[in-house]
Kinemage of the C-alpha trace (Angstrom):
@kinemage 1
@onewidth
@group {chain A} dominant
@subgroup {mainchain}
@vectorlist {calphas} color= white
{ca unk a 1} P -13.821 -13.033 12.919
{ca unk a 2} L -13.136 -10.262 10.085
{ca unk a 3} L -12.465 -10.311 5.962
{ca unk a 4} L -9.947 -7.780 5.501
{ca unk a 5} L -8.158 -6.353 2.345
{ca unk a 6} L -6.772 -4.323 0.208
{ca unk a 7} L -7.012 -4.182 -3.076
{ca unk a 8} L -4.463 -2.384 -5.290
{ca unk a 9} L -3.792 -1.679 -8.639
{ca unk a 10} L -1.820 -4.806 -8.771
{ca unk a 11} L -2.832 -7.109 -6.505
{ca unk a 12} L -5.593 -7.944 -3.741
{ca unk a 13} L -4.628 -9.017 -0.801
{ca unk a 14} L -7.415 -10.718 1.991
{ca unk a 15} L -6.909 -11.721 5.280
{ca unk a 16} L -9.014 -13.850 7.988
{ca unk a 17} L -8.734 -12.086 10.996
{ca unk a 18} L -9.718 -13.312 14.722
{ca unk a 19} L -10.949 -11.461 17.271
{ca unk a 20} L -7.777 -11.097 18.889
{ca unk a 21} L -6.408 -8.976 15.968
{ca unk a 22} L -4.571 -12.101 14.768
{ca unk a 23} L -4.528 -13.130 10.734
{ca unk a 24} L -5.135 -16.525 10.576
{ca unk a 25} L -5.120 -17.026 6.714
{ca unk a 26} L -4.832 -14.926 3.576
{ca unk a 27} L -4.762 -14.731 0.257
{ca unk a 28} L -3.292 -13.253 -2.452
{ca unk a 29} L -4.684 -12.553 -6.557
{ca unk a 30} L -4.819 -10.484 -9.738
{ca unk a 31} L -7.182 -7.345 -9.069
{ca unk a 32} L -7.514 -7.098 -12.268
{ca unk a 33} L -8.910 -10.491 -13.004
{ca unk a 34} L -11.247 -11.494 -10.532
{ca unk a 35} L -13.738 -12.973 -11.593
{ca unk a 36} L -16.687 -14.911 -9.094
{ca unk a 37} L -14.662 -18.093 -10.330
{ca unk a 38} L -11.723 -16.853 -8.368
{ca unk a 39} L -14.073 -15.252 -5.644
{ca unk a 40} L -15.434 -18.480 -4.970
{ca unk a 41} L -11.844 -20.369 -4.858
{ca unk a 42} L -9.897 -17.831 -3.081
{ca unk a 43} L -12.867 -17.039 -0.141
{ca unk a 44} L -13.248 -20.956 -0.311
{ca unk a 45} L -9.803 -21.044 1.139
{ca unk a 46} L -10.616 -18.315 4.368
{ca unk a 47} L -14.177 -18.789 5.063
{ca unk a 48} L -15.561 -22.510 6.195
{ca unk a 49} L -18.910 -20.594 7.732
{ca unk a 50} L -19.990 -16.924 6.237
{ca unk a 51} L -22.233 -16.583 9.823
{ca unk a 52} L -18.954 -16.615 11.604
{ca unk a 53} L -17.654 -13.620 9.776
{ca unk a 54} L -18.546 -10.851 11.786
{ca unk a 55} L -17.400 -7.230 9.624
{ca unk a 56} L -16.350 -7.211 6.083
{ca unk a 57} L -13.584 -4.124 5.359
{ca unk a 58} L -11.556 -3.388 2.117
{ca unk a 59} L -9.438 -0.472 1.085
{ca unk a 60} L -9.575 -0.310 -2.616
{ca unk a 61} L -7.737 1.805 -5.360
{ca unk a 62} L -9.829 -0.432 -8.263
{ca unk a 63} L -13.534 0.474 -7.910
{ca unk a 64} L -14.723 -1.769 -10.278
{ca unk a 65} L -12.606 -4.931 -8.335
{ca unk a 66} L -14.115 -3.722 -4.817
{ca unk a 67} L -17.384 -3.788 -6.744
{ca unk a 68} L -17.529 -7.412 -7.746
{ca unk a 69} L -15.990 -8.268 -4.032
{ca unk a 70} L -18.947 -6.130 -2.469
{ca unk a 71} L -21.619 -8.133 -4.487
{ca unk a 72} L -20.033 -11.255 -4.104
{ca unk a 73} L -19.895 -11.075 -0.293
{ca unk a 74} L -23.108 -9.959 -0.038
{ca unk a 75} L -24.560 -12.682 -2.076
{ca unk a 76} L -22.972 -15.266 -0.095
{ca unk a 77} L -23.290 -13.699 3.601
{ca unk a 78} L -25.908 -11.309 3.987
{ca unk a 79} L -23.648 -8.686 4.823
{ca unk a 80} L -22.150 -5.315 4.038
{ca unk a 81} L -18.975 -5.032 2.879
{ca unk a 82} L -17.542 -1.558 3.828
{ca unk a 83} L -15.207 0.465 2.374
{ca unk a 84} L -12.576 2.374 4.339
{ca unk a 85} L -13.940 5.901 2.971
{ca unk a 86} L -17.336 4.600 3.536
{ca unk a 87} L -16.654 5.265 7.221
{ca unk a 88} L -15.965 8.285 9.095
{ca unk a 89} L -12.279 8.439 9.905
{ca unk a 90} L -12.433 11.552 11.694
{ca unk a 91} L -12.139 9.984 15.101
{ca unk a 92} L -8.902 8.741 13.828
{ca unk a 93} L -7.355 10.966 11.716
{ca unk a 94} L -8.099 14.321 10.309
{ca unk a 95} L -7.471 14.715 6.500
{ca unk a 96} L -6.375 18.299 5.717
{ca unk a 97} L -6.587 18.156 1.895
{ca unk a 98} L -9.462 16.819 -0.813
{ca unk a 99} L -10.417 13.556 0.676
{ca unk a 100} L -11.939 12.503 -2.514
{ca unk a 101} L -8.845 12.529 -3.796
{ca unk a 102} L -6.638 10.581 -1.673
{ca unk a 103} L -6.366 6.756 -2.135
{ca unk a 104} L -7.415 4.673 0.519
{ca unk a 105} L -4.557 2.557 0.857
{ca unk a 106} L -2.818 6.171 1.892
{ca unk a 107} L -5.119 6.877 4.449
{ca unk a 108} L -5.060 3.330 5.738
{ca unk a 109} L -1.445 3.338 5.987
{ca unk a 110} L -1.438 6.934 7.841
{ca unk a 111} L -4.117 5.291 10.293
{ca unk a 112} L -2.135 2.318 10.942
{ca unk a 113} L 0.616 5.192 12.421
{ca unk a 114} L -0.974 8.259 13.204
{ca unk a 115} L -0.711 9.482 17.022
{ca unk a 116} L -0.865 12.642 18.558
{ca unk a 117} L 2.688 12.879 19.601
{ca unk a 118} L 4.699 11.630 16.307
{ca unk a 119} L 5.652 13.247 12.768
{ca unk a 120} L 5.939 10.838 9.886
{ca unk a 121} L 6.654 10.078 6.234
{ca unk a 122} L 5.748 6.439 4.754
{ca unk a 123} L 7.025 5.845 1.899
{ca unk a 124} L 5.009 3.099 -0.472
{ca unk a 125} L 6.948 1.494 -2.852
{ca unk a 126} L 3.415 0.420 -5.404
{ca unk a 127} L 2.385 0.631 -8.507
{ca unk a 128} L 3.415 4.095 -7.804
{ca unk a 129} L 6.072 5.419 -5.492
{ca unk a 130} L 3.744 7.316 -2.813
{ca unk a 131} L 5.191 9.445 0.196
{ca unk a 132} L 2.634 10.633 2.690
{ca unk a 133} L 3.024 13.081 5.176
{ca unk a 134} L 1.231 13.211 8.671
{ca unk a 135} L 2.016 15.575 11.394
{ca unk a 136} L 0.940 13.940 14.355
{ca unk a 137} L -2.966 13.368 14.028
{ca unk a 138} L -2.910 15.495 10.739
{ca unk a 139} L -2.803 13.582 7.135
{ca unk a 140} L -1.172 16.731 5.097
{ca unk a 141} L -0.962 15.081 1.926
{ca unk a 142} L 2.269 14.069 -0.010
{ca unk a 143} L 4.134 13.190 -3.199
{ca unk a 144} L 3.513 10.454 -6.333
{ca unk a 145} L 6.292 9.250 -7.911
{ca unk a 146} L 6.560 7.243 -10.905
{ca unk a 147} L 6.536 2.669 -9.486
{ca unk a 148} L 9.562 1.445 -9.891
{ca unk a 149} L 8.068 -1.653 -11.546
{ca unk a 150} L 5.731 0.203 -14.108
{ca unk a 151} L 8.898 2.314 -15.247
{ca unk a 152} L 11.275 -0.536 -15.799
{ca unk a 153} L 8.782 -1.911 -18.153
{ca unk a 154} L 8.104 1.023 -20.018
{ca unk a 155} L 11.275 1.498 -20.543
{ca unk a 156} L 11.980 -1.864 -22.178
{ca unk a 157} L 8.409 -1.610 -24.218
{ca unk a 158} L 9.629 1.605 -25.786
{ca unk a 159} L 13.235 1.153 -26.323
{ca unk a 160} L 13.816 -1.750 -28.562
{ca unk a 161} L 17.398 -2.564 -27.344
{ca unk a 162} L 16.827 -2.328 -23.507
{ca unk a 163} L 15.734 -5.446 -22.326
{ca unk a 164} L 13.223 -6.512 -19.419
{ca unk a 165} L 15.459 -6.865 -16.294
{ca unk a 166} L 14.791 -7.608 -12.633
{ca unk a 167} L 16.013 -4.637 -10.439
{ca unk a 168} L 18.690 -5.536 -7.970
{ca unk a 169} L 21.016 -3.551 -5.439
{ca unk a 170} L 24.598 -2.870 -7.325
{ca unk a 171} L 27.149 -1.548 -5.561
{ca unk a 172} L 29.066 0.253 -8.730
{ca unk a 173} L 27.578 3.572 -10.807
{ca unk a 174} L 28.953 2.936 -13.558
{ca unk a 175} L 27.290 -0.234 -15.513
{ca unk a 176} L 29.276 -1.992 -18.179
{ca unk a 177} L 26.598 -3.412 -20.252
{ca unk a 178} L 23.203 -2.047 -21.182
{ca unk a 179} L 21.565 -4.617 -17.989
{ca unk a 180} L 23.852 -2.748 -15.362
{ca unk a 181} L 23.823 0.230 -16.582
{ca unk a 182} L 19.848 0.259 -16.377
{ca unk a 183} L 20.167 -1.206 -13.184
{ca unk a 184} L 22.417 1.462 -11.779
{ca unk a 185} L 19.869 4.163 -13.363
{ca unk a 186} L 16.842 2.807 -11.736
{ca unk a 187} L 18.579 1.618 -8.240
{ca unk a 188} L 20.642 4.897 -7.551
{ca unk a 189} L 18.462 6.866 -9.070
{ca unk a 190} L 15.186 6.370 -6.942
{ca unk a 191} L 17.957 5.836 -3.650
{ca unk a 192} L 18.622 9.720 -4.721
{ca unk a 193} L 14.689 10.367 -5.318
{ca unk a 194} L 13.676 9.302 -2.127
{ca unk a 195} L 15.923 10.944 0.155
{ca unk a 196} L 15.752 14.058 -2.078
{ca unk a 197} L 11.941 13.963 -1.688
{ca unk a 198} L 12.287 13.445 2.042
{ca unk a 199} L 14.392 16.022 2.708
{ca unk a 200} L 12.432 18.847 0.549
{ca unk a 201} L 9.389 17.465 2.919
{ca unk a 202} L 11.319 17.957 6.072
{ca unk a 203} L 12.773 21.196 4.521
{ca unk a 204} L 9.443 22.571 3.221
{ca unk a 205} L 7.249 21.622 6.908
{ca unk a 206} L 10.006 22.891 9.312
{ca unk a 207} L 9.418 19.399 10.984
{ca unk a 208} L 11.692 15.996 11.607
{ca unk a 209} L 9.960 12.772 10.670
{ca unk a 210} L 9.882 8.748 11.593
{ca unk a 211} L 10.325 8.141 8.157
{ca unk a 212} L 8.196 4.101 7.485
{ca unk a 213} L 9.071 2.476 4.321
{ca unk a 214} L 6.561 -0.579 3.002
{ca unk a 215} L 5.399 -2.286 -0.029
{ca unk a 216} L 7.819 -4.683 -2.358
{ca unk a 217} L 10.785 -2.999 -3.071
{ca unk a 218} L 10.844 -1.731 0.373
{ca unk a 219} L 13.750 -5.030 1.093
{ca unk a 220} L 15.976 -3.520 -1.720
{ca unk a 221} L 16.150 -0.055 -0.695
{ca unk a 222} L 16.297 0.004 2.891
{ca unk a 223} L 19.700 -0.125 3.342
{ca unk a 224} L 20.811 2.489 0.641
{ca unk a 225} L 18.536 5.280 2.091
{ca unk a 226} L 20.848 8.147 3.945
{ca unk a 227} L 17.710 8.801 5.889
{ca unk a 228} L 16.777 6.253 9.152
{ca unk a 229} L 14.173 4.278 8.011
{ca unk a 230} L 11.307 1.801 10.057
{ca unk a 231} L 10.420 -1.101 7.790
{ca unk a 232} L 7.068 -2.058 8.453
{ca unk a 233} L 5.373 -4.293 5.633
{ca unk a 234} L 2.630 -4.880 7.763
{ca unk a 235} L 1.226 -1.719 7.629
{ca unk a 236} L -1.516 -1.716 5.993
{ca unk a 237} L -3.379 -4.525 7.863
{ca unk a 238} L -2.969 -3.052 10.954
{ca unk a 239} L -4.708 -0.026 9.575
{ca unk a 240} L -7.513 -2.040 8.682
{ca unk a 241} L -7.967 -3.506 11.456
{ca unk a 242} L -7.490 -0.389 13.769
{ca unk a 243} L -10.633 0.994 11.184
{ca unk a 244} L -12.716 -1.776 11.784
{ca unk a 245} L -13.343 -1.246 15.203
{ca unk a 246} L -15.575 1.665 13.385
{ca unk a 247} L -18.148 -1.123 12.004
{ca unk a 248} L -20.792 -2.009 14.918
């Protein structure tokens, strides 16, 4: 059996899985609120016997979260807790820009994919709006956008008459009101983004592209993308658990 997760700027996510590459719980909570309170609940929930747990694995954009997890794990099993750049991914991918520099959710994501026959682009709708670009066993880098989430609420915070709305597909341009007006900004605005952004990527690499969208606003957009898209909100896990077959 295997802890996996990822923890993002938002949110960690944890998952029991079997040895048959098969989550059989998880668990969801604040990354930036954990606390060995909420350690102890939310493991409580996954793990009946730490001995059974056989590799520990976490991709983390929030040092300081994957920090408390690390210690926390240790203190209660005896046992490493890895994290994904703690390994060496060459076997699986090579990384053709800074690797200090790219996030390992991004690499995790382009592992869960990567092949030696296949071009793609996967688009992360997160706390930012990340594209990344691998050309088949290559990770070339990519693009960050402003989230979708984080700008909505700035927007509100700093304009005094725009309220906080919840972002929803429209079908007209034009809004009526301040709400659908925003709304029409935001939706139509990051539907143009994204397949502007593709395109340049295609334009700029002389390539064509499986182009993978994931992440929470993935649902609202995938049908007002020009571009063919392959949902796959499961991506990340399968990364993880394609890296943990690194840990002996």
């Amino acid at each position: 059996m295997y802890i996996l997760g990822d923890i993002g700027n938002s949110e960690t996510k944890v998952y029991l899985v079997n040895s048959k590459n098969k989550i059989v719980k998880n668990t969801t909570f604040l990354s930036k609120k954990i606390n060995n309170n909420i350690l102890n609940n939310k493991f409580k929930s996954l793990i009946k016997d730490y001995k059974k747990i056989d590799k520990f694995l976490f991709c983390s954009v929030v040092p300081k979260s994957f920090n408390l997890i690390k210690k926390f794990i240790f203190k209660k099993s005896k046992k490493k807790c890895f994290e994904v750049k703690d390994l060496k991914l060459k076997s699986l991918i090579n990384v053709k820009v800074n690797y200090n520099q790219v996030g390992s959710d991004r690499l995790t994501n382009a592992i869960s994919l990567v092949n030696n026959k296949d071009n793609f682009i996967i688009l992360d709708f997160g706390t930012a709006t990340t594209f990344d670009v691998v050309i088949k066993k290559d990770y070339k880098g990519g693009v960050i956008a402003p989230g979708i989430k984080i700008s909505l609420n700035t927007l509100s915070d700093k304009a005094t008459l725009i309220p906080k709305i919840n972002l929803k597909k429209i079908k007209n341009i034009i809004g009526i009101d301040t709400t659908s007006a925003v709304r029409s900004g935001f939706f139509w605005g990051y539907a143009g983004l994204i397949d502007n952004i593709v395109n340049l990527i295609k334009k700029e690499s002389g390539k064509s592209f499986k182009l993978v969208i994931t992440g929470g606003f993935s649902d609202l957009f995938k049908s007002s993308i020009k571009n063919k898209i392959i949902q796959n909100k499961d991506i990340t896990i399968k990364g993880l658990i394609k890296i943990s077959k690194l840990i002996n």
